[in-house]
Backbone as JSON Lines, residues from 0, in Angstrom:
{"i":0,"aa":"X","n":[-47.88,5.62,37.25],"ca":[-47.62,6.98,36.87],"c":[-47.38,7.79,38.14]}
{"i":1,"aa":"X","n":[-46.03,8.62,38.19],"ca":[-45.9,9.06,39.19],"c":[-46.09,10.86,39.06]}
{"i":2,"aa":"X","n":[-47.09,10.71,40.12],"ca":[-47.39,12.68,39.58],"c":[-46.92,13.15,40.89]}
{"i":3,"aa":"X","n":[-46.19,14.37,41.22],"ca":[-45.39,15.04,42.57],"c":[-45.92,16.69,41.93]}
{"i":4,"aa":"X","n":[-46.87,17.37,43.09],"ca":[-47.36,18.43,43.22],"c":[-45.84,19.53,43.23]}
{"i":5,"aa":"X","n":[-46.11,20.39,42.58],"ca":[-45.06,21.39,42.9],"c":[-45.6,22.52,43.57]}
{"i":6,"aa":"X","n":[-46.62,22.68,42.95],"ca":[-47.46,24.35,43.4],"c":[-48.66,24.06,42.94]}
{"i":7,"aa":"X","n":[-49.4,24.36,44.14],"ca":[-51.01,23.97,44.68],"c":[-51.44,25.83,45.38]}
{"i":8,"aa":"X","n":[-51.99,27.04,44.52],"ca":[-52.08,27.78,44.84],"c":[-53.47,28.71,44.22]}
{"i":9,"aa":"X","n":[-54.69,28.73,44.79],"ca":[-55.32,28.74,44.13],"c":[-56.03,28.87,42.86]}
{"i":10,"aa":"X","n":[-55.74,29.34,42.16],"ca":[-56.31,28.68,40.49],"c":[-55.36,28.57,39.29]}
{"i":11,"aa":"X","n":[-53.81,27.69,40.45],"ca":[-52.87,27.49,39.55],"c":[-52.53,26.25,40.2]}
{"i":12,"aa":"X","n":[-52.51,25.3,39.78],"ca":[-51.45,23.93,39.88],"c":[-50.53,23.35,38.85]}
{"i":13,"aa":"X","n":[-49.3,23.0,39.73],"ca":[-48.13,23.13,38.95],"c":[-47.33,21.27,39.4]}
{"i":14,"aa":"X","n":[-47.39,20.5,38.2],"ca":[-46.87,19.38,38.53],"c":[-45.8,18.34,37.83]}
{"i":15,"aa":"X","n":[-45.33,17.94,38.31],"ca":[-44.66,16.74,37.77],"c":[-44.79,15.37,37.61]}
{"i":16,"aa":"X","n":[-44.66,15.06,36.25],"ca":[-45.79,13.91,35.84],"c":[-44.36,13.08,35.14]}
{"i":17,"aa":"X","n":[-44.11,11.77,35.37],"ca":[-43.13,10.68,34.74],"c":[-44.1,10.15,34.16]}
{"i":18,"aa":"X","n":[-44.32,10.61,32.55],"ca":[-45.46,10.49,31.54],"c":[-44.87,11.06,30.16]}
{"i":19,"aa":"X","n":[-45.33,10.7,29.39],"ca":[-44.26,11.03,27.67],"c":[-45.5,11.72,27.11]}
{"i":20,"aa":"X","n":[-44.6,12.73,26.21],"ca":[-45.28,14.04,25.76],"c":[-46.63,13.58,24.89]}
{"i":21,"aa":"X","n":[-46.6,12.51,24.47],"ca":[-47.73,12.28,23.86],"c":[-49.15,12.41,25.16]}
{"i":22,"aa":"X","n":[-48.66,12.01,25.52],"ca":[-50.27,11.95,26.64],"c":[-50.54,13.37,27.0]}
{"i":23,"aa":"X","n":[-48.95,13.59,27.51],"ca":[-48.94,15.43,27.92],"c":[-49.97,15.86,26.72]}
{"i":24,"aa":"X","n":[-49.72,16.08,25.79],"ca":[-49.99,16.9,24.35],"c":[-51.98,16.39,24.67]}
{"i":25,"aa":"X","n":[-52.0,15.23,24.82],"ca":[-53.5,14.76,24.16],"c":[-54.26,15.46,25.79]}
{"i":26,"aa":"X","n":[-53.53,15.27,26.92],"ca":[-54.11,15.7,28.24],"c":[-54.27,17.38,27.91]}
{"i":27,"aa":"X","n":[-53.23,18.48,28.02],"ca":[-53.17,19.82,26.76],"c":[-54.1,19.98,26.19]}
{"i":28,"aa":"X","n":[-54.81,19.18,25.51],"ca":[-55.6,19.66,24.29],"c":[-56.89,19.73,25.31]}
{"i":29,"aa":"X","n":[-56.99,18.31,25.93],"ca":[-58.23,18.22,26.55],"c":[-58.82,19.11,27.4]}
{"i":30,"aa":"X","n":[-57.33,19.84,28.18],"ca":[-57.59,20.67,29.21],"c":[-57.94,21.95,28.51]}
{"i":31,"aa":"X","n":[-57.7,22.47,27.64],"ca":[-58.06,23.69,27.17],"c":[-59.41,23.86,26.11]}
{"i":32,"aa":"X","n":[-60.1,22.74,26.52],"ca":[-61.3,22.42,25.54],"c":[-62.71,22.72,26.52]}
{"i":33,"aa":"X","n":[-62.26,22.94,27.9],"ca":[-62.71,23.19,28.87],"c":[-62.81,24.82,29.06]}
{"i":34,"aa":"X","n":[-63.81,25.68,29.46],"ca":[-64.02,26.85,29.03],"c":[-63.85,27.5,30.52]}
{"i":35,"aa":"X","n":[-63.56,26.65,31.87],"ca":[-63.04,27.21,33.02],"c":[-61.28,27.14,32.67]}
{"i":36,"aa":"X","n":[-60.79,26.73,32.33],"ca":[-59.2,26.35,31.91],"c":[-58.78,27.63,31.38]}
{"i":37,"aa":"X","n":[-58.15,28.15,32.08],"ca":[-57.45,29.71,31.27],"c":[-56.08,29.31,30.7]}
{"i":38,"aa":"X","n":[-55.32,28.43,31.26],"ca":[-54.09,27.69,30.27],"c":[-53.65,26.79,31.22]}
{"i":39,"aa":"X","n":[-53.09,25.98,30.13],"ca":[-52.48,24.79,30.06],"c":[-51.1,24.57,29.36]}
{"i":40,"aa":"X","n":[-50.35,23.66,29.86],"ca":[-49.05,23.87,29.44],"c":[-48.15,22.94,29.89]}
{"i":41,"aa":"X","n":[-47.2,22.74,29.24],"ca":[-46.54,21.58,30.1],"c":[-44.45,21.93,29.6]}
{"i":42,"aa":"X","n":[-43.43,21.77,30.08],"ca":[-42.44,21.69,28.95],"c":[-41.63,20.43,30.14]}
{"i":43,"aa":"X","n":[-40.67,20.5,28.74],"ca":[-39.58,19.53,29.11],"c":[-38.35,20.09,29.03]}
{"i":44,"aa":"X","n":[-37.59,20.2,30.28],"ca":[-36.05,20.7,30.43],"c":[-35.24,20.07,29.34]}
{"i":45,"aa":"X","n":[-35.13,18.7,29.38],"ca":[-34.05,18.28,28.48],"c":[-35.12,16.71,28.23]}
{"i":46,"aa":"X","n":[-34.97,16.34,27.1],"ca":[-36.01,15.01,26.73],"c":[-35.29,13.81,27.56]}
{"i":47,"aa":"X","n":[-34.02,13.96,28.12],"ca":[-33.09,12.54,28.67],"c":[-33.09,12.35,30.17]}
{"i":48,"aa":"X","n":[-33.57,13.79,30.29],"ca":[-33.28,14.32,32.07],"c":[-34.62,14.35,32.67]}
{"i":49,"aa":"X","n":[-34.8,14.29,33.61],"ca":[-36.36,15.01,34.25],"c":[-37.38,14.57,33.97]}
{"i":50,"aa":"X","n":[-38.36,15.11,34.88],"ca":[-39.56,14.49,34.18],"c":[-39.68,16.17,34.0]}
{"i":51,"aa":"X","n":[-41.04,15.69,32.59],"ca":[-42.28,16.9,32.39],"c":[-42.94,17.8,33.12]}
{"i":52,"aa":"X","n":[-43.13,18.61,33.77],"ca":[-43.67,19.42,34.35],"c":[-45.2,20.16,33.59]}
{"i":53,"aa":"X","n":[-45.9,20.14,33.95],"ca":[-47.81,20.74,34.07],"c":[-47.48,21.29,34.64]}
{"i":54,"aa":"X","n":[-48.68,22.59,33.75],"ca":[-48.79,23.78,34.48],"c":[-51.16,23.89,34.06]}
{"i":55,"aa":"X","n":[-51.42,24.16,34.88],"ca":[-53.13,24.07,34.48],"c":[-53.51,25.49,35.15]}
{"i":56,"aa":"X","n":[-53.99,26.44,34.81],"ca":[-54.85,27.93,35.31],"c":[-55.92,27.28,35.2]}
{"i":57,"aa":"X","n":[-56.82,27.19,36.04],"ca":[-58.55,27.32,36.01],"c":[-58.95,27.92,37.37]}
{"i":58,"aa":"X","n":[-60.21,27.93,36.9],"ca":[-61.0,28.35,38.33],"c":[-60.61,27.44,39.66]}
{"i":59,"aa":"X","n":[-60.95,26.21,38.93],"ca":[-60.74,25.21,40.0],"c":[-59.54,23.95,39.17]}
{"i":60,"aa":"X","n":[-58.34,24.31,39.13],"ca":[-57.27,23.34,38.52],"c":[-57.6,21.99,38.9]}
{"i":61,"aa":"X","n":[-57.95,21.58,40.03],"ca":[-58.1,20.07,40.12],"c":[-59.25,19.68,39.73]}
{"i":62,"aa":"X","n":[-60.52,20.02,39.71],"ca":[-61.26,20.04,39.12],"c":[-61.65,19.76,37.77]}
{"i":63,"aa":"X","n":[-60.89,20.65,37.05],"ca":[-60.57,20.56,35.93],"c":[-59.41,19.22,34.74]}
{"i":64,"aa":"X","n":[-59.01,19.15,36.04],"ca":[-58.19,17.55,35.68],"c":[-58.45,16.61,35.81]}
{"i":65,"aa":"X","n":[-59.22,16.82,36.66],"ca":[-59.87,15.59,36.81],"c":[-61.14,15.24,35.71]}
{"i":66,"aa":"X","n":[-61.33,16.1,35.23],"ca":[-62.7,16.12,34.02],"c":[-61.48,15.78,33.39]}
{"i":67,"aa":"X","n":[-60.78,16.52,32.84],"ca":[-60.37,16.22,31.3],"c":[-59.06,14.71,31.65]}
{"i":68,"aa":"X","n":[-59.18,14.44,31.97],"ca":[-58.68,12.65,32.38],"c":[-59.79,11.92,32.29]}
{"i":69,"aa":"X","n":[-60.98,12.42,32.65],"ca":[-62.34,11.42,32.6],"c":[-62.69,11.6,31.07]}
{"i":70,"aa":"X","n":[-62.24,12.51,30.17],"ca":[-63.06,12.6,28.71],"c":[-61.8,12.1,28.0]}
{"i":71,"aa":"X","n":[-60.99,11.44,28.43],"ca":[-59.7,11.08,27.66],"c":[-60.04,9.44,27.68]}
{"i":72,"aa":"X","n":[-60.32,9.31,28.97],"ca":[-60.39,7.49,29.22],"c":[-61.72,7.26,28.33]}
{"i":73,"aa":"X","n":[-62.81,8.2,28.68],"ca":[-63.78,7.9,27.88],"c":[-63.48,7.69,26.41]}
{"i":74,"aa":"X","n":[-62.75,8.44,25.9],"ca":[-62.47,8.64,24.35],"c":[-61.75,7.67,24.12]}
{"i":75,"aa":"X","n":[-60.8,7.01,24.93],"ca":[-59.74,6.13,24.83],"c":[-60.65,4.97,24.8]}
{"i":76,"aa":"X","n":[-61.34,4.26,25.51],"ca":[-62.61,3.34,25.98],"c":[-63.52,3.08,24.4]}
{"i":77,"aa":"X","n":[-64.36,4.62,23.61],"ca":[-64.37,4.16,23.16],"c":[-63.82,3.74,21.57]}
{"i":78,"aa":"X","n":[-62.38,4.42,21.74],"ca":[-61.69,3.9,20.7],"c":[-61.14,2.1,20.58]}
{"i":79,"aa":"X","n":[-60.79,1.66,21.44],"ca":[-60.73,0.75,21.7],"c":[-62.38,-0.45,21.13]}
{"i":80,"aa":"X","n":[-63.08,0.11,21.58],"ca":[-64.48,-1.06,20.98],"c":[-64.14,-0.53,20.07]}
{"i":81,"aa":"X","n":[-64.4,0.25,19.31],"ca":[-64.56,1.06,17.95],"c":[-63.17,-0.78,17.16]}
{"i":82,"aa":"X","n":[-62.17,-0.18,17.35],"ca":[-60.8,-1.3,16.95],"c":[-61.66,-2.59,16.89]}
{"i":83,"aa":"X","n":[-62.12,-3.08,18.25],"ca":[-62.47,-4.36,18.29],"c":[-63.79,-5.0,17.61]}
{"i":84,"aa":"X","n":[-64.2,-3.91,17.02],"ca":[-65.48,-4.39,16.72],"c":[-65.24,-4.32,14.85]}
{"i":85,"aa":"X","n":[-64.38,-3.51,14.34],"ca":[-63.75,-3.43,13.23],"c":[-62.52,-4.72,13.06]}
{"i":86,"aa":"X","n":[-61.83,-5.46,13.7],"ca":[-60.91,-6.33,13.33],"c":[-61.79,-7.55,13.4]}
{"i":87,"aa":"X","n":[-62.94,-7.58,14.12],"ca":[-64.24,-9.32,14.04],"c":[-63.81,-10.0,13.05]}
């Protein structure tokens, strides 16, 4: 996954992520579930062209991404047993 910083300015980071809107959308949700996160956001110029661009407001934007990537893997982690322990 290739992520390229655009704007790193204090309680705004702005990036580019070669990542499909689904993750965008589920990363989105996560980030604004967070009560330092003042917004979150992401768009796409054209779906064929470009990558996606993030946009995160918080107190502390990296901070904050870095949590809500850690409650995604977690959730992802344990969806996964959840599957494997249901197909036995």
């Amino acid at each position: 996954m290739d992520i390229k910083i655009v704007e790193d300015k204090g309680n705004r980071l702005e990036f580019e992520i070669d990542e499909t809107v689904g993750f965008l959308n589920a990363l989105k949700k996560e980030l604004l579930n967070d009560n330092n996160v003042k917004a979150a956001a992401y768009s796409v110029k054209h779906p064929l062209v470009g990558k996606p661009r993030m946009i995160v407001e918080a107190d502390d934007p990296r901070k904050a991404l870095n949590a809500a990537v850690g409650r995604i893997k977690k959730l992802n982690e344990k969806f996964a047993a959840d599957v494997k322990k249901e197909i036995k």
